[in-house]
C-alpha positions in Angstrom: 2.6 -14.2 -6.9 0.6 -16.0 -4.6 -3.0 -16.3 -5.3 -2.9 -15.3 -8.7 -6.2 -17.1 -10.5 -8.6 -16.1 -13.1 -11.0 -13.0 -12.5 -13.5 -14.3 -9.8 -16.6 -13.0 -7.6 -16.1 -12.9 -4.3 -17.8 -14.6 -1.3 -15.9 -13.8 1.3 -14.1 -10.3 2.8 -10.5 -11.1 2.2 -9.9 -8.9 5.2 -11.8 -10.6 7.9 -13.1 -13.3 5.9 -17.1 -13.0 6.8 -19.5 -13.6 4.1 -21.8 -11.0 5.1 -21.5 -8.6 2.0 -23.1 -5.9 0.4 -23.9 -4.9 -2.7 -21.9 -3.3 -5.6 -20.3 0.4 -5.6 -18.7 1.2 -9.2 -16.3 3.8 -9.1 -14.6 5.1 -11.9 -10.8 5.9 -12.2 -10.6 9.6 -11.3 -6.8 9.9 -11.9 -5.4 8.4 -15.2 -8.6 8.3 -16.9 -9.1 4.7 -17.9 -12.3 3.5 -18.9 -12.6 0.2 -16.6 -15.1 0.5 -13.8 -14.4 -1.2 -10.4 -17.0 -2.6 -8.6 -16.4 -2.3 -5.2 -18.1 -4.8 -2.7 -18.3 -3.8 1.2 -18.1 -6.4 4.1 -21.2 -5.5 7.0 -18.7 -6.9 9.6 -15.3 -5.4 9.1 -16.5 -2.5 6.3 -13.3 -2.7 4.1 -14.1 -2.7 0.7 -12.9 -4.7 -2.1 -12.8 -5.6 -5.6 -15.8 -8.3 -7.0 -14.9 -9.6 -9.3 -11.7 -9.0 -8.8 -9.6 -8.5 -11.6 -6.6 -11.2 -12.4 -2.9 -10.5 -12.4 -2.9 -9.6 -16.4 -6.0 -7.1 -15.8 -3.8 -5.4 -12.5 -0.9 -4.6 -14.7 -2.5 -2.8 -17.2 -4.1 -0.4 -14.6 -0.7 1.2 -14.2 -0.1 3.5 -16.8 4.1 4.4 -17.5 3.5 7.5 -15.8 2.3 6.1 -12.9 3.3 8.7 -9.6 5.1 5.8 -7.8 7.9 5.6 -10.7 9.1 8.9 -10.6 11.8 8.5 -8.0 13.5 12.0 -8.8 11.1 14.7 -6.9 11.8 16.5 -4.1 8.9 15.3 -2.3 10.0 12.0 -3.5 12.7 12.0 -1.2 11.1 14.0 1.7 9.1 11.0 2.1 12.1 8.6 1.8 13.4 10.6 5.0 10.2 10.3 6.2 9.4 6.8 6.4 13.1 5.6 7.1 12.8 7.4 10.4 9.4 5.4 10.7 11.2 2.5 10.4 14.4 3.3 12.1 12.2 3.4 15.3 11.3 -0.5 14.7 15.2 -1.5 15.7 17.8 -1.5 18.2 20.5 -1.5 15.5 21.8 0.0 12.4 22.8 -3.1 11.0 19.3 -4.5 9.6 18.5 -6.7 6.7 15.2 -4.3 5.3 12.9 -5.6 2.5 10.6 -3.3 0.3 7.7 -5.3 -0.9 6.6 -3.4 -3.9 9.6 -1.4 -4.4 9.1 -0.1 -8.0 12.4 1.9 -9.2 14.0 0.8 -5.5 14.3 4.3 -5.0 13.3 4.7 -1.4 16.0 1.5 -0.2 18.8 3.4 -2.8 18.4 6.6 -0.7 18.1 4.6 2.4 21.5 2.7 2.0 23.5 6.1 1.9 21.9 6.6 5.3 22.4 2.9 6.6 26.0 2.0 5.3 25.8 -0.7 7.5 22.5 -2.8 7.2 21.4 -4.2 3.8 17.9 -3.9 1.9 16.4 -5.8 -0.6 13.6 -4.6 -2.9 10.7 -6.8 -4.7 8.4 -6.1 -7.4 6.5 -8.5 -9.8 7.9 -8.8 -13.3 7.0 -11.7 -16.3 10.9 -12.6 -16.0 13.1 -13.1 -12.7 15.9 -10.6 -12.4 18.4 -9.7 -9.8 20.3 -6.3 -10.1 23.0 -5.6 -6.9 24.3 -2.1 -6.1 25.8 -0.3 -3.6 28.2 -2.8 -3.2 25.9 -5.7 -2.7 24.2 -3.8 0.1 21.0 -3.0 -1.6 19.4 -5.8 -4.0 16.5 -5.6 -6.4 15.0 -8.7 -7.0 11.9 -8.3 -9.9 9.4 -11.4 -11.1 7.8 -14.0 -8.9 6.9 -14.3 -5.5 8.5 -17.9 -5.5 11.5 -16.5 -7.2 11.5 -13.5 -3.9 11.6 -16.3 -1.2 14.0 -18.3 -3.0 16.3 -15.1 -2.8 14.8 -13.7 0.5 17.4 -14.1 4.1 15.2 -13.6 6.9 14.6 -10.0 7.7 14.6 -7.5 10.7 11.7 -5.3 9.0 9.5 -5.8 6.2 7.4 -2.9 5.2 4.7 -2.9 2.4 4.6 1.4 2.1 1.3 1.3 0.1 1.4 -2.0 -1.3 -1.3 -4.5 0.6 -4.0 -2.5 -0.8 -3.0 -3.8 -4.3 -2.9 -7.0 -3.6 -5.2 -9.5 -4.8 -5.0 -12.0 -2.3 -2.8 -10.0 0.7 -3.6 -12.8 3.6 -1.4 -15.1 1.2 1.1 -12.5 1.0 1.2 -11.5 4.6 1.1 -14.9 6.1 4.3 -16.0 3.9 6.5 -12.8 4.9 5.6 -13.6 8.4 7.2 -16.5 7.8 10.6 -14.8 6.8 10.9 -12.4 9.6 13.5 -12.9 12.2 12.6 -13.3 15.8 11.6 -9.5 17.0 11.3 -8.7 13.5 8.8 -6.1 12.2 6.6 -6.0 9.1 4.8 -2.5 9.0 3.4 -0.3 6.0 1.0 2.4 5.2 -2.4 2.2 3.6 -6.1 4.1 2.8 -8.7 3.4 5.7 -12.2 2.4 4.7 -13.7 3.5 8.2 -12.5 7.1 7.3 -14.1 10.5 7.9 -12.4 11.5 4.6 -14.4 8.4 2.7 -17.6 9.4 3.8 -17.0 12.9 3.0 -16.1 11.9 -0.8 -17.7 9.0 -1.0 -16.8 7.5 -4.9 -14.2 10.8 -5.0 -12.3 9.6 -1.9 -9.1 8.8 -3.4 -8.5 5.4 -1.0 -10.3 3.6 -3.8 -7.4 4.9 -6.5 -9.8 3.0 -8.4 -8.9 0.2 -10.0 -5.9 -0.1 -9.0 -6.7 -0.9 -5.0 -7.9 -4.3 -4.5 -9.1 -4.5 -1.2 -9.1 -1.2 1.0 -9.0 -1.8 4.9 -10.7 -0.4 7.8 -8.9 -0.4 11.1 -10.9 -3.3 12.4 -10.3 -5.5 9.1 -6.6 -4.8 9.0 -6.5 -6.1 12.5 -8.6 -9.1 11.5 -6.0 -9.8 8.7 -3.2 -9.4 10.3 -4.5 -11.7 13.2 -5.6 -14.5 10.2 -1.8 -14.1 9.2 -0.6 -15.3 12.9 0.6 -11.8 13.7 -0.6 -10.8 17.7 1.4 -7.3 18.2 0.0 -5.5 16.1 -1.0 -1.4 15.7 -2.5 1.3 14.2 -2.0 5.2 13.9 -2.6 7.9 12.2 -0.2 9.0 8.9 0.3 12.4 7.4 -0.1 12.1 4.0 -1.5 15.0 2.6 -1.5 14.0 -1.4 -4.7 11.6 -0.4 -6.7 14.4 0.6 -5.4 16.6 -2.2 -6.4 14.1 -4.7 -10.1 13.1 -3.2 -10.2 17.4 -3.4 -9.4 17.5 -6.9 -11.6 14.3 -7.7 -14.3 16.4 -7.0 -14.1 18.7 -10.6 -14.8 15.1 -12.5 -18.3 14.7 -10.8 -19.0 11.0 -10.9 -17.3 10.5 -14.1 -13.7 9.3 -14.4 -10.7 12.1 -15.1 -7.0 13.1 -15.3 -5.2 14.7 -12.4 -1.8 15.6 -12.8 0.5 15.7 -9.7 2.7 18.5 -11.2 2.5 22.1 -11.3 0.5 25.1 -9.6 -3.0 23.6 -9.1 -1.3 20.5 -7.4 0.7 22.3 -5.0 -2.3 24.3 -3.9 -4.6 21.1 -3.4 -1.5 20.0 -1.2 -1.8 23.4 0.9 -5.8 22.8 1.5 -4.6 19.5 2.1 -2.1 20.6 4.4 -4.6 23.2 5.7 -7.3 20.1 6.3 -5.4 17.4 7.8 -5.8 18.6 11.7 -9.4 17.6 11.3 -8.6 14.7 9.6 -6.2 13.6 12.6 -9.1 14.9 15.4 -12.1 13.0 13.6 -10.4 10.0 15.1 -11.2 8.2 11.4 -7.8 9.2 9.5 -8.1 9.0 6.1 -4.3 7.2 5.4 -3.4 4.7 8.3 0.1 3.2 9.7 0.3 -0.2 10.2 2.8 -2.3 12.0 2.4 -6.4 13.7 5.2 -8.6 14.9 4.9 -12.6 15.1 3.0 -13.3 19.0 5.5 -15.8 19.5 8.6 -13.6 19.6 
């Protein structure tokens, strides 16, 4: 993947690239209970936080347990929010006969579901790997392509939407990334995603409990102005910003708040979680009204189409 080098300090925001920087935040990992510590670094100019040092590539992968949430593709909420973000992206084109790529796909679940819905268009999934691998289904209408970013551009036709549904917050170096999926859109074509926001009513209530650091996981964690700034920085001049429901991020900086400052478990299963999700649920009007949202949409298209 692009910009993958050795743990290092950082000097600059990687979202708007000032060097005016404050100090160190460690937070601890308040949902699969591992012992590493991220230090979090803010930017004065932009206020997105990010990793420093930031951890390599080998470090990353070992922060994702194999019961990370993302992988289970099977729950019914799972697939509520497949419906949910197809219709987000549905609204990008004129057509039902797209080419769609999922950066940071995991199972491919979401584009699997999506296909049935889409006979027509076909999607490609990506996810890193330490081998290259191509698996086709659906009839060659929805491809999964896992291992390196080289080996996802030398697959890659040019796309009418590329989204990144939680993903550029766990990149280590996400202007490379964005600037060379720019490059593979087709003219009017859409790259758009969903992410934490620094700047957030919901972050300043928490503060180290806020669960948009899903410490140490989340690399660098935007605010509205830096994801503008990046998205700028990778040649992208359409670009916009709106509020998302997503009611787990509230429920988990709620149930963050049982572990103190220390780190913790918190399962996404059973009675307790479903009632964070109601007081999340309950919450989220304030959230949307406070202006500062705690979960942002995000969507840019190239200036020169």
């Amino acid at each position: 993947m692009l910009g993958e080098t050795k743990t290092s300090v950082q000097t600059r925001c990687p979202a708007c690239q000032s060097e005016a920087i404050q100090g160190l935040l460690a937070v601890p990992d308040h949902e699969y209970n591992l012992e590493y510590q991220a230090q979090y670094a803010r930017c004065w100019e932009c206020s997105s936080f990010f990793q420093s040092p930031m951890p390599d590539f080998h470090q990353l992968s070992r922060f994702y347990p194999a019961n990370y949430h993302s992988f289970d593709s099977t729950s019914i909420l799972g697939k509520l929010k497949h419906r949910q973000r197809l219709r987000r992206l549905r609204a990008f084109v004129n057509s039902d006969v797209i080419t769609l790529l999922d950066y940071g796909c995991g199972s491919g679940a979401f584009i699997k579901d999506s296909a049935k819905h889409m006979p027509h268009s076909t999607f490609y999934g990506y996810d890193i790997n330490s081998t290259d691998k191509k698996e086709i289904l659906a009839e060659g209408r929805v491809i999964l392509l896992k291992g390196s970013f080289k080996y996802l551009l030398d697959e890659l036709p040019l796309c009418d939407v590329i989204t990144l549904n939680h993903v550029i917050e766990h990149l280590r170096n996400p202007l490379d990334v964005l600037s060379t999926l720019r490059q593979r859109l087709k003219s009017r074509g859409v790259i758009e995603g969903q992410t934490p926001a620094a700047d957030s009513l919901e972050q300043r209530i928490f503060k180290k409990r806020w669960s948009g650091f899903h410490a140490p996981r989340h690399t660098v964690i935007f605010s509205k102005k830096g994801l503008i700034r990046i998205l700028k920085h990778a040649g992208f001049s359409k670009n916009q910003i709106t509020p998302a429901f997503n009611p787990a991020g509230i429920a988990i900086s709620l149930a963050s708040l049982s572990h103190g400052n220390s780190r913790g478990h918190i399962s996404r299963k059973g009675f307790s979680w479903l009632c964070y999700l109601a007081l999340a649920t309950f919450f989220y009007p304030l959230d949307l009204l406070s202006g500062s949202p705690g979960i942002i949409n995000f969507s840019a298209r190239d200036g020169m189409t």
